[in-house]
N, C-alpha and C positions, 0 to 999 in steps of 0.2 A: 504494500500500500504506500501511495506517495500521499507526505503531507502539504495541503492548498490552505490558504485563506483568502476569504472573501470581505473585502470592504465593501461596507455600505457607507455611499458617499451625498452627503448631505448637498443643499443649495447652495450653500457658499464655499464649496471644494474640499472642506475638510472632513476627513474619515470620522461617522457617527459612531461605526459600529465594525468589530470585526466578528469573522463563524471559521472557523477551523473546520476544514473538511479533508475528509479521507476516503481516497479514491484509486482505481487501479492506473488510468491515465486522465490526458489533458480531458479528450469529450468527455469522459463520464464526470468530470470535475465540472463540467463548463452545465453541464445538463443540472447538474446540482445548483450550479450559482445561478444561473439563468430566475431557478424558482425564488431567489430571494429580493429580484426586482419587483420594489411594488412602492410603487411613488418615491424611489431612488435610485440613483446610478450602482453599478457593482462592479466593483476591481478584485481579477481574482489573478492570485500571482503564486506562484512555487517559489518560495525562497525570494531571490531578488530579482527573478523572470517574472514579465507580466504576462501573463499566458492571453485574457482579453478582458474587454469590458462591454458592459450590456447597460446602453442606456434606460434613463429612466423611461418608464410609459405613465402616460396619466389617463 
């Protein structure tokens, strides 16, 4: 399992919130963060790679 975290990225650019996820790769990781956009941006990164980000929806 590789360890990811996901920011949740508030309106004014700074990280609200992080979620530690544990995944076997990048998609299954990215399928994961995808679910925690919800009226916020999400950066999800391995270590000090940004693997991608999924803007906000309203």
């Amino acid at each position: 399992m590789l360890e990811y975290r996901a920011y949740l990225i508030g309106r004014d650019g700074h990280i609200m919130h992080r979620v530690e996820i544990l995944c076997d790769d990048d998609e299954a990781a990215k399928e994961r963060a995808l679910l925690l956009v919800d009226g916020h941006t999400v950066e999800l990164w391995q270590g000090t790679r940004k693997v991608a980000t999924f803007p906000t929806r309203h």
